[in-house]
Z-matrix of the N, CA and C atoms (Angstrom, degrees):
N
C 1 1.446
C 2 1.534 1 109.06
N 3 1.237 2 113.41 1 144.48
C 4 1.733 3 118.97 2 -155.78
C 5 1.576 4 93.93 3 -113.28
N 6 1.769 5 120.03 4 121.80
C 7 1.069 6 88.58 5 -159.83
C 8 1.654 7 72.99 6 -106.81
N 9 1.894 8 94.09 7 -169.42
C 10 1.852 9 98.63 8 -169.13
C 11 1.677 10 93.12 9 -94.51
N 12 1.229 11 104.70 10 166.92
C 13 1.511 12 136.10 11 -177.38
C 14 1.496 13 96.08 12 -75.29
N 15 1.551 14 116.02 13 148.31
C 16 1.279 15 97.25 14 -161.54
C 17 2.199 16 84.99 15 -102.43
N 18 1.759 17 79.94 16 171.53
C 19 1.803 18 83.77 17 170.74
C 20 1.038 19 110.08 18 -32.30
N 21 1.724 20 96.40 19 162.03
C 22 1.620 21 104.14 20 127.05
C 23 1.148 22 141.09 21 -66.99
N 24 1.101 23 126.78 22 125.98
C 25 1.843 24 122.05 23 173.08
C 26 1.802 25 116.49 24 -48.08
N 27 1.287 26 144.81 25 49.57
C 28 1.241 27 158.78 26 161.07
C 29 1.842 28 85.92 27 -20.53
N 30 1.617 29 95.55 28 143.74
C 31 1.763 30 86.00 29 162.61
C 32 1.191 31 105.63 30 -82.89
N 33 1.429 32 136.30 31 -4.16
C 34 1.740 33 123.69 32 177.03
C 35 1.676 34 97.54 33 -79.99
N 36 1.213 35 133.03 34 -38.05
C 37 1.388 36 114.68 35 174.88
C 38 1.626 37 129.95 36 -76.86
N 39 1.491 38 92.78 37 -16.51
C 40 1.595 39 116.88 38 157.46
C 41 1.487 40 103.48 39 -64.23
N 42 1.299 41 143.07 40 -43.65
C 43 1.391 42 142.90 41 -177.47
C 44 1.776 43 103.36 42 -71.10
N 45 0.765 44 125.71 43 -55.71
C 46 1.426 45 152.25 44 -150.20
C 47 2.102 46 93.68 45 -75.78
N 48 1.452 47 94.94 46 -45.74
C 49 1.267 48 103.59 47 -167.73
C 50 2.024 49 103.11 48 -70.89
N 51 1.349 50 92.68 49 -42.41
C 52 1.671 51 115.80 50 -170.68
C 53 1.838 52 101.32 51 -59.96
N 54 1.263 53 102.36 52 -21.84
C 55 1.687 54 117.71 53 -171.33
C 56 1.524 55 119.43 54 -99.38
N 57 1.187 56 93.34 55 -27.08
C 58 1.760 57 108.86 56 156.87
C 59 1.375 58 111.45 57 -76.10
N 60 1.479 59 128.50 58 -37.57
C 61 0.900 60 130.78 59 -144.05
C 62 2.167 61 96.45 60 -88.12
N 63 1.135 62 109.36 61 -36.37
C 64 1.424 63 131.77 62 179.81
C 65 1.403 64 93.18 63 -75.61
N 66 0.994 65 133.37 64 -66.32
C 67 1.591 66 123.07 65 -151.24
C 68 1.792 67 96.46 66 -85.09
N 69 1.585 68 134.63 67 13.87
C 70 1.181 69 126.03 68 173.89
C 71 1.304 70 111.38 69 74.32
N 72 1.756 71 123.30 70 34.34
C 73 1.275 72 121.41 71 163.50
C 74 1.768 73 118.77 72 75.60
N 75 1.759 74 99.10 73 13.70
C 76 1.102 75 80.55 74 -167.33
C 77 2.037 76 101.07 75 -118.18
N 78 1.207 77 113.63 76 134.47
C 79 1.209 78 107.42 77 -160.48
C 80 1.424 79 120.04 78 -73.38
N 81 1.017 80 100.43 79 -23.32
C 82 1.800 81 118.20 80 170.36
C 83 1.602 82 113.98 81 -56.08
N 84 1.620 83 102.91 82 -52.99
C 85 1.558 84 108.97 83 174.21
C 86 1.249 85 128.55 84 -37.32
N 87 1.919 86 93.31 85 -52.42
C 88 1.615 87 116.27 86 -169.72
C 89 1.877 88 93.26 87 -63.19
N 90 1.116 89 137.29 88 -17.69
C 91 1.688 90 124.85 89 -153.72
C 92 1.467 91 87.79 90 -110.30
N 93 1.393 92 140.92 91 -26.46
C 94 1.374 93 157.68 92 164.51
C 95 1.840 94 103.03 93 -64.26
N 96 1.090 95 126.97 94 -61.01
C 97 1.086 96 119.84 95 -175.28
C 98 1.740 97 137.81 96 -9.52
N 99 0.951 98 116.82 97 121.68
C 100 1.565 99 116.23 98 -171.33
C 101 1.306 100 135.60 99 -114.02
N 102 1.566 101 91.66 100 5.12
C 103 1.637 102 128.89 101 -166.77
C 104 1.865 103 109.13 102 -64.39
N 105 1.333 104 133.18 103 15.28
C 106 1.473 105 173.69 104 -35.89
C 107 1.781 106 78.38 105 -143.57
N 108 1.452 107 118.66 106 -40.89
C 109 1.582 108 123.06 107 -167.22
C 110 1.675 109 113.43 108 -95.28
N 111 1.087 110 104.09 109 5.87
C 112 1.604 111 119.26 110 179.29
C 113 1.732 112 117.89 111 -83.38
N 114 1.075 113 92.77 112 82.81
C 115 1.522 114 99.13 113 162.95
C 116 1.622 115 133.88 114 15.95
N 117 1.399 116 106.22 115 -33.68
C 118 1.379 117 134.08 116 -153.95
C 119 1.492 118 95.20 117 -118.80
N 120 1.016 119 107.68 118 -27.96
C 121 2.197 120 103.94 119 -161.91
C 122 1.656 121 91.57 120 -48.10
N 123 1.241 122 139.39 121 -42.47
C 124 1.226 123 92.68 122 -150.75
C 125 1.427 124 113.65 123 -104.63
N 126 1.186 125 115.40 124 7.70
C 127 1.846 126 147.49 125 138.26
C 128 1.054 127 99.38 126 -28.15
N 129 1.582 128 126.28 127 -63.21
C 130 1.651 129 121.16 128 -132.22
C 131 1.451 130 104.35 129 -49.03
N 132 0.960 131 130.16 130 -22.12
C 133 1.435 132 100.52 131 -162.82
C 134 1.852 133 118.72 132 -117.32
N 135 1.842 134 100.73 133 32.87
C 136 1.441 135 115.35 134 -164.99
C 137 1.318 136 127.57 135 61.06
N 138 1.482 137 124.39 136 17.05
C 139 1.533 138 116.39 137 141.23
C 140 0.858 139 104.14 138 -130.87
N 141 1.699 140 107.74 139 -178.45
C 142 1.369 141 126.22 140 -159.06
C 143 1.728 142 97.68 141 -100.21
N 144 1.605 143 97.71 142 139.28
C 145 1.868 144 102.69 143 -174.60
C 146 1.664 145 103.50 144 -47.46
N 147 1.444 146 114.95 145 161.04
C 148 1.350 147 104.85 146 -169.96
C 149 1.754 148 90.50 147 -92.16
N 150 1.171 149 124.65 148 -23.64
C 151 1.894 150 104.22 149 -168.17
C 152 1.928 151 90.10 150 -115.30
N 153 1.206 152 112.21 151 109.17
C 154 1.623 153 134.73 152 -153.64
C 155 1.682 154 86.60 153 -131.65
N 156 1.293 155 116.78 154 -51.48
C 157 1.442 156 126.64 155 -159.24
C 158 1.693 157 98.36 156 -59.15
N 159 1.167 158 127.11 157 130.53
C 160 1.344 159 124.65 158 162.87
C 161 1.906 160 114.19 159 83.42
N 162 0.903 161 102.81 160 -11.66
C 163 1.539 162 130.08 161 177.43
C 164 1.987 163 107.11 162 -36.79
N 165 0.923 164 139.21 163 89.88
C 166 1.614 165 120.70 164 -167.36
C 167 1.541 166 79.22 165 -143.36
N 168 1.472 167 102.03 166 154.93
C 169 1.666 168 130.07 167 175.71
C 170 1.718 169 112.79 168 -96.63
């Protein structure tokens, strides 16, 4: 059995992966998450937030 080649590493599945990886793999966690000051929150869930444009702290 031929198996497939795996992805590419995208940094959004690099994000996505890093968010599984914290919440213990579990995908439910990552959509629960409350971690609100984390760099990543608005990643968590492998796309990019839709209003990014103009975005400053």
């Amino acid at each position: 059995m031929k198996s497939e080649p795996p992805k590419k590493l995208t940094p959004m599945r690099a994000i996505r992966a890093k968010c599984l990886d914290c919440c213990c793999w579990q995908p439910s966690e990552v959509r629960l998450c409350t971690t609100k000051q984390c760099p990543l929150y608005s990643y968590r869930m492998g796309h990019r937030p839709k209003d990014t444009a103009g975005e400053q702290e």
